[in-house]
C-alpha angles and dihedrals in degrees: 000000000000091000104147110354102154087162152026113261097192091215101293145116117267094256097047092048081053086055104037087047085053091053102047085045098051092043090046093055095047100045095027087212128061147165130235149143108285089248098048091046093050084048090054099047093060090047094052110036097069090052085052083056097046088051094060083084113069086205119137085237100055094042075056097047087051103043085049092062087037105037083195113107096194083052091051095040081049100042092053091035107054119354092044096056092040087059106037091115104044119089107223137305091100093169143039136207126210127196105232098181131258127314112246103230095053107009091243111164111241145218156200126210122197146165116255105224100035094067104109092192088063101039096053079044093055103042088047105053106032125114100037120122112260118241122227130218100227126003131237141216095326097044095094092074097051101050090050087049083045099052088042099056074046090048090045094048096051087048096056093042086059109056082046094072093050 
């Protein structure tokens, strides 16, 4: 039976997942960036996200709170000096996880977790291609109008290249 099954246990015992949970943390906030098995890194995303939170306060308890959960010092000076104030405006989802397919020797489905904000491919992205009006695949009730203005500037302009050529 299921009852009460809030998390995954990944097949270990409750000390090393804490340990395990510690390391992939630790390793996550230095290198921003890590790969893992699917299940490990779901795992992971619901046991960091809360001390990103927590890290959004510069206060001496919750550096406490966090280094309780990290027992790393270098994670938790890392964590409250650059990825805290990076992500003081965003309102959760610190982190993403993408599927990176399955590992050759046991067919395990893999994963990368990353930092949001510290992805340079989709902030250059961002910044480059907001404010532009959105596009959409087929109109609505208003789209009738726009296609008859729109074959009469063609119309028009056919017209005018024509007599052009004459």
């Amino acid at each position: 039976m299921r009852h009460g099954k809030k998390f995954n246990h990944l097949g270990r015992k409750s000390a090393h997942r804490k340990a395990l949970m510690r390391n992939l943390a630790s390793a996550l906030i230095e290198h921003k960036r890590i790969n893992t098995t699917l299940a490990k890194a779901k795992a992971l995303r619901t046991y960091v996200e809360p001390l990103v939170t927590k890290s959004k306060d510069n206060t001496t308890h919750s550096r406490r709170v966090v280094f309780s959960n990290l027992q790393n010092k270098e994670a938790v000076k890392e964590l409250f000096d650059t990825i805290g104030p990076k992500v003081a405006g965003r309102p959760g989802g610190y982190v993403r996880v993408i599927k990176t397919g399955f590992r050759r020797s046991d067919g395990s489905e893999m994963a990368m977790i990353e930092f949001v904000d510290f992805n340079e491919i989709y902030t250059a992205g961002k910044s480059q291609g907001g404010g532009g009006r959105r596009r959409r695949r087929r109109g609505g009730s208003g789209g009738g109008s726009q296609t008859t203005a729109a074959a009469a500037v063609t119309a028009a302009t056919a017209a005018g290249a024509g007599e052009e050529e004459e």
